[in-house]
C-alpha positions in Angstrom: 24.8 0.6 3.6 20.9 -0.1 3.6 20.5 2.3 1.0 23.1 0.6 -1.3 21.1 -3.0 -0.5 17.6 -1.3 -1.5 18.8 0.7 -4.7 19.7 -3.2 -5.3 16.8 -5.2 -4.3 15.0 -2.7 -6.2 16.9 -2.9 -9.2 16.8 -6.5 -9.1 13.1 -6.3 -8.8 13.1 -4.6 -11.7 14.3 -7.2 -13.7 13.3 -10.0 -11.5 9.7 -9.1 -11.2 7.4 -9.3 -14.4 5.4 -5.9 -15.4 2.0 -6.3 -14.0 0.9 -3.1 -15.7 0.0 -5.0 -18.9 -2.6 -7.1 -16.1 -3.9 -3.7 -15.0 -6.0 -1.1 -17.0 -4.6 2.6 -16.0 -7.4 5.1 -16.4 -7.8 8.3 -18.2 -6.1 10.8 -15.8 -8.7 13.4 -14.2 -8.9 16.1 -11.9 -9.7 13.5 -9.1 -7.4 13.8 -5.9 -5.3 10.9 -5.6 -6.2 8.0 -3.5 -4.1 7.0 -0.6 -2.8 3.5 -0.2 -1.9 3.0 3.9 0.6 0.9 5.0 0.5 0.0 9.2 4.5 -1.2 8.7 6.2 -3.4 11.9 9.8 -1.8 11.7 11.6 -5.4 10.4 8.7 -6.6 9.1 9.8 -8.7 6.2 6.2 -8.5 4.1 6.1 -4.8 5.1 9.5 -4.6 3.5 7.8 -6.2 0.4 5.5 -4.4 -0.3 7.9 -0.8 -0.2 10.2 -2.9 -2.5 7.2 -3.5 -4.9 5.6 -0.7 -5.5 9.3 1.4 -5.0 9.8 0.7 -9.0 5.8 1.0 -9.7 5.9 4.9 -8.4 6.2 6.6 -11.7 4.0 4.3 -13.3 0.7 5.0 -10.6 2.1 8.5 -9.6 -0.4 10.4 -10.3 -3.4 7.9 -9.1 -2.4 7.2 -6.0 0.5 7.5 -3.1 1.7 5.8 -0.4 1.2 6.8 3.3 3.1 4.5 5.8 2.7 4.3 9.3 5.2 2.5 11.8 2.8 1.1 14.1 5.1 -1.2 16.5 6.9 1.4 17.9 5.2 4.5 17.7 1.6 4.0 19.9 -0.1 6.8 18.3 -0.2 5.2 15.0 -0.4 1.9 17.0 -4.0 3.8 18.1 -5.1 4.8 14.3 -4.2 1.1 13.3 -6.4 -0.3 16.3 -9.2 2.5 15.3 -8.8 1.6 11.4 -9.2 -2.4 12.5 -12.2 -1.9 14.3 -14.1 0.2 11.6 -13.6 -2.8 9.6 -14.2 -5.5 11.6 -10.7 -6.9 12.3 -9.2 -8.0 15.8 -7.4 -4.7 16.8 -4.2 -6.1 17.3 -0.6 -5.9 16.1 -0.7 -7.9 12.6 1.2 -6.1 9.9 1.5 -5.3 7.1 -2.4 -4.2 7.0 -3.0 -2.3 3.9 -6.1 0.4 3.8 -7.1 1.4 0.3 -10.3 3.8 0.8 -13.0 1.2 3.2 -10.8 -2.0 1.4 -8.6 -3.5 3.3 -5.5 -6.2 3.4 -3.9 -7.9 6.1 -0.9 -9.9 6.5 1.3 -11.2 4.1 2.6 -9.4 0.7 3.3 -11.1 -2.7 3.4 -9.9 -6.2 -0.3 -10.8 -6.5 -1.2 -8.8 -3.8 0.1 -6.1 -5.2 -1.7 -6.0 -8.3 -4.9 -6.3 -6.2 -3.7 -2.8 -4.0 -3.0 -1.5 -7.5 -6.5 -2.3 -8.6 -8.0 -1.5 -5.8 -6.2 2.2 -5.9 -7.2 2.6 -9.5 -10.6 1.7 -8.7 -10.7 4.0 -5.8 -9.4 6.8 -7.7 -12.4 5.8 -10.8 -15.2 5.9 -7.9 -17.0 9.5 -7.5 -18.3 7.5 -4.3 -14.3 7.3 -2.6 -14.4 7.3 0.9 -10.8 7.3 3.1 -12.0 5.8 6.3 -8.2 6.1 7.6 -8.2 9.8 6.9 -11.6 10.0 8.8 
């Protein structure tokens, strides 16, 4: 049953949601690795749920830049640890807040709209542009 409701929120994204990708310049493929996006999730966490819908019909589009890495963090105290570690290194209260978003040493928190998104897709992009790319979650 969840799965039928998401192949339908996602479809109805689809035509609900405008296409950002004529808002954001796509570089030339490279050899570059792809950048990882993190997601510290809350299971039930509406915004966390947003921002899988969103970017569940952008995945062929930003394939080969970048993927998403998700990590439950309200139930599961190991990642619950990484997110705490990851909020430090940047200078956030290490607490329970989700969604928090880690693109390279960038960083969101809280909340999740469609203009949000295009700045993780930027953000990714850019990341995946800069010879300088540093994953301070994979760290």
């Amino acid at each position: 049953m969840k799965k039928f409701l998401l192949t339908i929120l996602v479809a109805l994204s689809i035509v609900l949601i405008p296409n950002v990708s004529a808002k954001i310049n796509v570089p030339e493929k490279t050899d570059h690795e792809k950048v990882k996006v993190y997601l510290f999730r809350g299971a039930g966490c509406s915004h966390c749920y947003d921002f899988l819908t969103y970017f569940a019909d952008k995945y062929e589009t930003y394939d080969d830049y970048f993927e998403i890495v998700t990590y439950e963090s309200w139930n599961n105290s190991t990642n619950q640890n990484l997110m705490f570690a990851v909020k430090k290194i940047v200078g956030e209260e290490e607490n329970g807040a989700v969604p928090f978003i880690v693109v390279g040493d960038d960083y969101h928190l809280l909340g999740f709209g469609d203009d949000s998104g295009e700045e993780i897709i930027n953000a990714a992009l850019e990341a995946y542009q800069d010879k300088k790319y540093t994953d301070i979650v994979a760290k």
